[in-house]
MARVEX-825302 format. One record per residue (C-alpha): residue in three letters; y, x, z. Coordinates in steps of 0.2 Angstrom, whole numbers, plus 5000, padded with zeros to 4 digits. Last residue first. Layout:
N
code->ALA, yy->Y, xx->X, zz->Z
...
***
This chain:
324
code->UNK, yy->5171, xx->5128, zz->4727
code->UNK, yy->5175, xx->5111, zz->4716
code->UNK, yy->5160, xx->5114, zz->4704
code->UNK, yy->5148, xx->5118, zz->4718
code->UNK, yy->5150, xx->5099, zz->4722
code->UNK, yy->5146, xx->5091, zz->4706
code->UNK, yy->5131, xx->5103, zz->4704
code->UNK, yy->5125, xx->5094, zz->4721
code->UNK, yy->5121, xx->5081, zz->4710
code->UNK, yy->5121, xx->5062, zz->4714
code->UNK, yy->5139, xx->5060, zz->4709
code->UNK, yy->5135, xx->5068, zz->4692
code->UNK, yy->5119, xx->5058, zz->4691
code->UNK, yy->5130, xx->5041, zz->4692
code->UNK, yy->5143, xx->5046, zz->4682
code->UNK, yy->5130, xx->5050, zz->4668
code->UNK, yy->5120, xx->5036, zz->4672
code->UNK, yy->5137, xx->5024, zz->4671
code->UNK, yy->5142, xx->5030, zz->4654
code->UNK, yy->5126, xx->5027, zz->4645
code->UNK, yy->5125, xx->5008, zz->4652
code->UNK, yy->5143, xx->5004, zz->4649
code->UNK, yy->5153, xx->5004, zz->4664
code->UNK, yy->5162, xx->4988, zz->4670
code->UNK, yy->5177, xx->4981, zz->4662
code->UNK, yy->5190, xx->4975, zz->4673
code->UNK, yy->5201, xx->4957, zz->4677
code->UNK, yy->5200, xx->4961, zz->4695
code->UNK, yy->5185, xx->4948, zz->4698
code->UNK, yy->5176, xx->4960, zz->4683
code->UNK, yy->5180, xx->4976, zz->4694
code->UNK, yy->5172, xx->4969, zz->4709
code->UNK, yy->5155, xx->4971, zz->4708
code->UNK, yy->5157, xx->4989, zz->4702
code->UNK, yy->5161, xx->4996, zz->4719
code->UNK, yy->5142, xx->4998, zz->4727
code->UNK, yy->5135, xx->5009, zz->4717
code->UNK, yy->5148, xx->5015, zz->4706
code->UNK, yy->5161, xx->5016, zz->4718
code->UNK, yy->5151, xx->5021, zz->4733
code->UNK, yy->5146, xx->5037, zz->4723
code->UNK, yy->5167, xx->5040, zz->4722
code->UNK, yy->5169, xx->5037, zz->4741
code->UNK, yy->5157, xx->5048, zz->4747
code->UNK, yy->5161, xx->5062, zz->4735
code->UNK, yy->5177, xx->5062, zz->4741
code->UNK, yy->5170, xx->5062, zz->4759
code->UNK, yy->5161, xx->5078, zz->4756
code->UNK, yy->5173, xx->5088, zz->4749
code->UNK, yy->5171, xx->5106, zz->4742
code->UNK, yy->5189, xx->5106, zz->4734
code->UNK, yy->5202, xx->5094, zz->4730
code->UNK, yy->5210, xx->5087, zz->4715
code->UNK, yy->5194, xx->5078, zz->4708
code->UNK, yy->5201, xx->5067, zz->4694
code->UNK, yy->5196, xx->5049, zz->4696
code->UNK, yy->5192, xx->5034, zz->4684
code->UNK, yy->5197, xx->5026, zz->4669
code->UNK, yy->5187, xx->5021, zz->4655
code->UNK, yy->5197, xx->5014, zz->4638
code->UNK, yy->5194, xx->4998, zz->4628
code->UNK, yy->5206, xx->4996, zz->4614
code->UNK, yy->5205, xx->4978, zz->4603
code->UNK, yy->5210, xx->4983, zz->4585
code->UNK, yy->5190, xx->4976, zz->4579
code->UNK, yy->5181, xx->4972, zz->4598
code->UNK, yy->5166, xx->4980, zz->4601
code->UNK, yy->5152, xx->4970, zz->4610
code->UNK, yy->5143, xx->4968, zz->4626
code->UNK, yy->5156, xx->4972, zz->4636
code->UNK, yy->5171, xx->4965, zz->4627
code->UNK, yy->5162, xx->4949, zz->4624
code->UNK, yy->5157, xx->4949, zz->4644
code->UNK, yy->5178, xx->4953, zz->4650
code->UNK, yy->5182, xx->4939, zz->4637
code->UNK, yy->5169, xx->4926, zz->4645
code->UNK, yy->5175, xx->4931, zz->4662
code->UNK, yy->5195, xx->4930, zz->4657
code->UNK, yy->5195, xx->4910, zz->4651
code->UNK, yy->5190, xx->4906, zz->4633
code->UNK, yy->5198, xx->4899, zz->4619
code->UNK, yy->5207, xx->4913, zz->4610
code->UNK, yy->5193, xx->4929, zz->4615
code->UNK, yy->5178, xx->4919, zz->4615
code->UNK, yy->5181, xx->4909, zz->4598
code->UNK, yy->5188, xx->4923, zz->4590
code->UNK, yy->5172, xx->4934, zz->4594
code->UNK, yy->5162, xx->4919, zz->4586
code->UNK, yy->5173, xx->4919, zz->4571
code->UNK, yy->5174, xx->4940, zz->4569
code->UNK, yy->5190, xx->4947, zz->4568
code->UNK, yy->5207, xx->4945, zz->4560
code->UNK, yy->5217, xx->4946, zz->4576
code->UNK, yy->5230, xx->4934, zz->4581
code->UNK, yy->5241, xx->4939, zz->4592
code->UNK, yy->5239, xx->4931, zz->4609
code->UNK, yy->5249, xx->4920, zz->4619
code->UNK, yy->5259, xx->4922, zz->4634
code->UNK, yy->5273, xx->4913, zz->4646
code->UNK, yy->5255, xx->4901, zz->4650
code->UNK, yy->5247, xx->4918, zz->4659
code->UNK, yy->5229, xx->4917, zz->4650
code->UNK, yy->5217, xx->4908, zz->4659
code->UNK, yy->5205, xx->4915, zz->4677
code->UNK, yy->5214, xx->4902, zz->4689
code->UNK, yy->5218, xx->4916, zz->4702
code->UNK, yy->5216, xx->4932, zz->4692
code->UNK, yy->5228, xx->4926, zz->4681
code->UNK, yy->5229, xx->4934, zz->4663
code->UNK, yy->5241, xx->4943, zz->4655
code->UNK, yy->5242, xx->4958, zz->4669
code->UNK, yy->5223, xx->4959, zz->4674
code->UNK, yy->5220, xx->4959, zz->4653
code->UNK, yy->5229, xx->4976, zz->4651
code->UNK, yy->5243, xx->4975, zz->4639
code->UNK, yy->5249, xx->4977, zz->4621
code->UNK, yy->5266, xx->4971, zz->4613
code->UNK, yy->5276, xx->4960, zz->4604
code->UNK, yy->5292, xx->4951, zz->4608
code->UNK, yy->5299, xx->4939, zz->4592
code->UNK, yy->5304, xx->4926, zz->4603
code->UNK, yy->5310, xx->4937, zz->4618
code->UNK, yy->5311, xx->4933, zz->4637
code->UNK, yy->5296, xx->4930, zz->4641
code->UNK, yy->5289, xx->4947, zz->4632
code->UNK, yy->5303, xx->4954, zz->4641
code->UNK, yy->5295, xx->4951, zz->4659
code->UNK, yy->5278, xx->4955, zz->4652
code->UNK, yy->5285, xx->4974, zz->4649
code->UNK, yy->5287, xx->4974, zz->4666
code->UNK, yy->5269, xx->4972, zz->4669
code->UNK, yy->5266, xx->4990, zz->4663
code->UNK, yy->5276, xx->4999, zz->4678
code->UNK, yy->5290, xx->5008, zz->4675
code->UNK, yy->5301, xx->5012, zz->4662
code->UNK, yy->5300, xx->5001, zz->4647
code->UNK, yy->5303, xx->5008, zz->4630
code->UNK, yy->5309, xx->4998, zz->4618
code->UNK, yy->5305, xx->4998, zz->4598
code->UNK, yy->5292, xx->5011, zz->4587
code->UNK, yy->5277, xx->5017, zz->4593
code->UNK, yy->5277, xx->5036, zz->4584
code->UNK, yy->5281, xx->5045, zz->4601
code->UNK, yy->5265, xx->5040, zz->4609
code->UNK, yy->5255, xx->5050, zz->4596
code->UNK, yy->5245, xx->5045, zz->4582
code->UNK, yy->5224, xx->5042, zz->4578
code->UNK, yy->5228, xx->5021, zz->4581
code->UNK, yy->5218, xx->5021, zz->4594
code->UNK, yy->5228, xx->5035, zz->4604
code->UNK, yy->5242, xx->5027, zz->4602
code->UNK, yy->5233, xx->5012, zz->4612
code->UNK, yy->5227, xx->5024, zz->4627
code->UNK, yy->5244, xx->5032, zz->4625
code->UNK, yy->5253, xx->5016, zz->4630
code->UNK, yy->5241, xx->5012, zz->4641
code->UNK, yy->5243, xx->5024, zz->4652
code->UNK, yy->5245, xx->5047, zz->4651
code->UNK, yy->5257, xx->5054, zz->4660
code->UNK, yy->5273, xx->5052, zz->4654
code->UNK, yy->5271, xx->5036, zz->4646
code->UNK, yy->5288, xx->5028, zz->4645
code->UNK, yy->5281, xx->5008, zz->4642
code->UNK, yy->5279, xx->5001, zz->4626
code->UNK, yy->5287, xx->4985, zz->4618
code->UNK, yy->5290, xx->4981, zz->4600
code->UNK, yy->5303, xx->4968, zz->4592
code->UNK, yy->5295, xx->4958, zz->4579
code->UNK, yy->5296, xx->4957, zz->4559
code->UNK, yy->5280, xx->4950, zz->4553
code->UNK, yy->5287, xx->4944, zz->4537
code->UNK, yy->5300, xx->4957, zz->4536
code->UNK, yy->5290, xx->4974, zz->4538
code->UNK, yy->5277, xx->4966, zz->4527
code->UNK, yy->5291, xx->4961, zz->4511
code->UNK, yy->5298, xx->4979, zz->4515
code->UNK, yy->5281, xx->4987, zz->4512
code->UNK, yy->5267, xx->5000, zz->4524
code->UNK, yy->5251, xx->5002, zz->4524
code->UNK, yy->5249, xx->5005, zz->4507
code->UNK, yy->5262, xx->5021, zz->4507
code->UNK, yy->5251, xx->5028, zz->4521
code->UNK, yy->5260, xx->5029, zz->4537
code->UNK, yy->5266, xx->5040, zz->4551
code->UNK, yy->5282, xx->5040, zz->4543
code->UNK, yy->5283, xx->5021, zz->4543
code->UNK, yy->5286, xx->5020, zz->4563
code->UNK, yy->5272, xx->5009, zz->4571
code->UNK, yy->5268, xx->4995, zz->4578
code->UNK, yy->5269, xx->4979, zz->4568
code->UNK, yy->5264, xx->4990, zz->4550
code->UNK, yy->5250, xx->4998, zz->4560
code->UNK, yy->5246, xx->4979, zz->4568
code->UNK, yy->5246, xx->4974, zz->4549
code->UNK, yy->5235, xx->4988, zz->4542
code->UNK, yy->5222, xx->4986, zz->4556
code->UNK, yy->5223, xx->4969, zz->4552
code->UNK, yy->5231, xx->4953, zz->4558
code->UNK, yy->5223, xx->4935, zz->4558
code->UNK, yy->5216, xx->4923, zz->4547
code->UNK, yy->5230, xx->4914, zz->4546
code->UNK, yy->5245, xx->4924, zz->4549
code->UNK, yy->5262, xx->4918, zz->4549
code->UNK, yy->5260, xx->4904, zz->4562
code->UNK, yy->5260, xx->4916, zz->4576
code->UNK, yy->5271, xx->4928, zz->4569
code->UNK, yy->5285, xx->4915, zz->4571
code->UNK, yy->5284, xx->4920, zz->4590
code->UNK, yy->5287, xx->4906, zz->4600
code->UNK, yy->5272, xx->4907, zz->4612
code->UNK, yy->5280, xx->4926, zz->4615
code->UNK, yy->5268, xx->4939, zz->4611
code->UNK, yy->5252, xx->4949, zz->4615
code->UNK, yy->5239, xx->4960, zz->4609
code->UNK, yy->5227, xx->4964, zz->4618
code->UNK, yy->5221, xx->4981, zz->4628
code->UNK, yy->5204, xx->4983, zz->4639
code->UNK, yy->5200, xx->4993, zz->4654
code->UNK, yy->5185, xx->5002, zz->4659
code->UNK, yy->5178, xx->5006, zz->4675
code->UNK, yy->5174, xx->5022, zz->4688
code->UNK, yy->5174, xx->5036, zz->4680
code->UNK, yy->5173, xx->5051, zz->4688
code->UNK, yy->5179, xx->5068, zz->4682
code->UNK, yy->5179, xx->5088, zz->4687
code->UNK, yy->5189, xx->5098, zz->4674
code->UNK, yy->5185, xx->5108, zz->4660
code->UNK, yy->5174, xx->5099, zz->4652
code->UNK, yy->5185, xx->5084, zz->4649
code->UNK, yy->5199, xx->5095, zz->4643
code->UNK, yy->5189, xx->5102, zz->4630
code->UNK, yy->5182, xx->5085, zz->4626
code->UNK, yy->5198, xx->5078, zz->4621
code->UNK, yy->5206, xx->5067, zz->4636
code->UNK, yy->5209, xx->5047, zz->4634
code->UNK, yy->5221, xx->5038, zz->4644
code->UNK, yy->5217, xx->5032, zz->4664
code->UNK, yy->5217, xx->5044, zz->4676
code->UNK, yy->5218, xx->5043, zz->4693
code->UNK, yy->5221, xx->5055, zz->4703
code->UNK, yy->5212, xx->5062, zz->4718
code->UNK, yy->5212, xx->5074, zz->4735
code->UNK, yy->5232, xx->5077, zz->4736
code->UNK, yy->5246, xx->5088, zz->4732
code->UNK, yy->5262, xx->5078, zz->4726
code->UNK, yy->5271, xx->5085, zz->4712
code->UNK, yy->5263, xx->5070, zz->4701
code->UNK, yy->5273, xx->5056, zz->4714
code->UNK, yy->5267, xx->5040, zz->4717
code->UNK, yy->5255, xx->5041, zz->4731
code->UNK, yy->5243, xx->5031, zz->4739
code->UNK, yy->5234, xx->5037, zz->4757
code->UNK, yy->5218, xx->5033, zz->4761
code->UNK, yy->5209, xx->5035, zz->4780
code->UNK, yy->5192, xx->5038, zz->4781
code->UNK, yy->5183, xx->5038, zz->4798
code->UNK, yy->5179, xx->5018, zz->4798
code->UNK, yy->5168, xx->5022, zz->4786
code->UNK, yy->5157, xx->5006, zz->4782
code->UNK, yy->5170, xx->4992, zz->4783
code->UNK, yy->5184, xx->5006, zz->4774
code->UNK, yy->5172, xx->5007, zz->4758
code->UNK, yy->5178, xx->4988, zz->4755
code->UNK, yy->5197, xx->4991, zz->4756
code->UNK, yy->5197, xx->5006, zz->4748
code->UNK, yy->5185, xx->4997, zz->4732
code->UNK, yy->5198, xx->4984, zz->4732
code->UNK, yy->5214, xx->4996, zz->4732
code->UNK, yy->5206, xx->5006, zz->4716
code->UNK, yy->5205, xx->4985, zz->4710
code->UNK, yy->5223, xx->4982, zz->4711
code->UNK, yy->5229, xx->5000, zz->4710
code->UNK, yy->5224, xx->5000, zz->4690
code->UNK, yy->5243, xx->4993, zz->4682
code->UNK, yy->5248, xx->5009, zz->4694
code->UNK, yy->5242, xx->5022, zz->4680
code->UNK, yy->5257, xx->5033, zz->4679
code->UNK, yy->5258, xx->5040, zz->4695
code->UNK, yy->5242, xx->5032, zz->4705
code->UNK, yy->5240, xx->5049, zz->4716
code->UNK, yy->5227, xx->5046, zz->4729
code->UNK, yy->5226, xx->5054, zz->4747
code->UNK, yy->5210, xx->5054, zz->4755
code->UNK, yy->5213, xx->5056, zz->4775
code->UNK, yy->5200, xx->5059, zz->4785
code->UNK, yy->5190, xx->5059, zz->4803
code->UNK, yy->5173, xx->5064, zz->4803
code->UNK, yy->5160, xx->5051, zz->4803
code->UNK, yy->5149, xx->5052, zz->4821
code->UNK, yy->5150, xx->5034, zz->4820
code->UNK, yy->5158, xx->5030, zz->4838
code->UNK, yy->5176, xx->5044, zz->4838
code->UNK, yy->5173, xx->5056, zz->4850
code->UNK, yy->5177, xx->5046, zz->4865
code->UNK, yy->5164, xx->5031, zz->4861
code->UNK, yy->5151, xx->5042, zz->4857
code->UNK, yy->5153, xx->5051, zz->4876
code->UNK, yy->5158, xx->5034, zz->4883
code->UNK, yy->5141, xx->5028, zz->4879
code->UNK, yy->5133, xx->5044, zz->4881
code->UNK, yy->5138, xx->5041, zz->4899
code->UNK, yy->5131, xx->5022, zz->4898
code->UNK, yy->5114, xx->5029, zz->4892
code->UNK, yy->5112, xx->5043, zz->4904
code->UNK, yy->5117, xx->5031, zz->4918
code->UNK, yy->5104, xx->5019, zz->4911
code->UNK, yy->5092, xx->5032, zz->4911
code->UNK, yy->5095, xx->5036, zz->4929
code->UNK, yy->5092, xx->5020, zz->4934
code->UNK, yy->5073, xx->5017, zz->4926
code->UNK, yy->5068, xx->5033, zz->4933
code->UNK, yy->5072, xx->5027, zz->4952
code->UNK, yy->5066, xx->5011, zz->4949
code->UNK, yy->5049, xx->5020, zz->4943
code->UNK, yy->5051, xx->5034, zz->4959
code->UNK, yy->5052, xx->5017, zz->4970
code->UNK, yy->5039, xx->5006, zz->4963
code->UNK, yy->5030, xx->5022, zz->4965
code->UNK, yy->5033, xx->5025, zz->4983
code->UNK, yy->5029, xx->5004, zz->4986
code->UNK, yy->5011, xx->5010, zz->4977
code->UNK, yy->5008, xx->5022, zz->4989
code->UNK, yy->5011, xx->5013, zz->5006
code->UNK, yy->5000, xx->5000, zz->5000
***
């Protein structure tokens, strides 16, 4: 009898003082931070590229949950050090090599114009590649049959691009046409891409390309009512999708499909800084877990081909050893 009491008491014993071990670990986890994550800060620059912060702010917002650790920091300013950039226009293949890339998505151009654009009626079966040149473009940087007086003033409109010092949309869509930024002819915007919609509004014979997360709304899905599309001379059934239809079934056409004088361009991040774990982290999160949202953002997911590529990249040590 006397033995067993002196057990129940070396058991109780045993059992209290592994619940102090545990509440002073407790405190111990709880003190240096809970998740054993270090603690960071990613910077970001978005200079130049800001019509893609929506869903980059997205994929923060959702990595945040599961690190609590990582902190991100936007910037706006290209003399600014920090971790990644975004990037958004096309590199020759040099300049890809050369420096460490991860794409994350892809974004599409159409054309757009006021609803009381002439243009809309002038056209039947839609532009050409000839046309939108004609539209676009300053005649030095095309052929004699591209170009005619009688075209020039039977789609006469008033062209709007944004200042693209570093590389947005407007190169992406210069770029498509084999020119340069410098050859779109009419008003430059500074700023932002979605200013240019504000003068769109505002002008009958306004034409210009934008990303489909700026013409369309996000919230009811259908083309921004102050907007219409240019007609395209494409296929019927792509017509079908791309005039009737609400942003999802234009996001699937354009990802299934290529889209005659439609540009679609990846964009994704530019490692700045070296031998980072956590920047790594993030980027494989994106394509695994991130891609979800791009279409709810009014973004293109990425193609087959182009997502294993990013995907062993982020998966590879080599990616790593690159940034030492």
């Amino acid at each position: 009898m006397i033995k067993i009491l002196v057990d129940m008491k070396k058991n109780r014993l045993v059992k209290w003082i592994t619940l102090v071990n545990v509440f002073l670990f407790s405190i111990m986890v709880y003190a240096f931070g809970g998740n054993n994550e270090e603690k960071k800060t990613i910077s970001i620059n978005i200079n130049g590229s800001k019509f893609v912060l929506p869903i980059v702010e997205k994929w923060i917002s959702e990595y945040k949950k599961e690190h609590s650790g990582i902190t991100f920091q936007i910037e706006n300013q290209s003399n600014k050090k920090v971790a990644l950039s975004i990037i958004v226009s096309h590199l020759e293949e040099g300049e890809l090599q050369s420096q460490a890339i991860v794409f994350a998505g892809r974004y599409a151009l159409l054309p757009i114009t006021n609803p009381k654009n002439p243009l809309l009626n002038n056209t039947k079966k839609g532009l050409n590649r000839k046309e939108v040149k004609t539209i676009l473009f300053e005649k030095d940087i095309l052929d004699d049959e591209d170009y005619n007086e009688e075209k020039k003033s039977k789609y006469e409109t008033n062209v709007y691009s944004r200042i693209d010092k570093q590389g947005g949309a407007s190169t992406t869509l210069a770029n498509y046409f084999d020119t340069n930024l410098s050859n779109i002819k009419g008003k430059k915007i500074l700023g932002d891409e979605i200013y240019i919609l504000n003068e769109i509004k505002k002008d009958s014979i306004g034409f210009a390309y934008n990303s489909l997360n700026y013409i369309y709304n996000l919230q009811t899905r259908d083309l921004k009512p102050e907007l219409s599309l240019v007609p395209l001379n494409i296929k019927s059934k792509q017509k079908d999708v791309l005039y009737f239809s609400k942003i999802d079934e234009v996001i699937t056409l354009l990802e299934n499909e290529e889209i005659n004088l439609v540009p679609v361009e990846s964009f994704g991040f530019i490692i700045e800084e070296k031998n980072s774990w956590e920047i790594i982290s993030f980027l494989k999160w994106i394509l695994l877990n991130g891609q979800k949202y791009n279409n709810e953002f009014g973004f293109l997911k990425l193609d087959d081909k182009t997502f294993a590529s990013q995907k062993n990249k982020v998966e590879d040590n080599k990616l790593l050893s690159t940034l030492n």
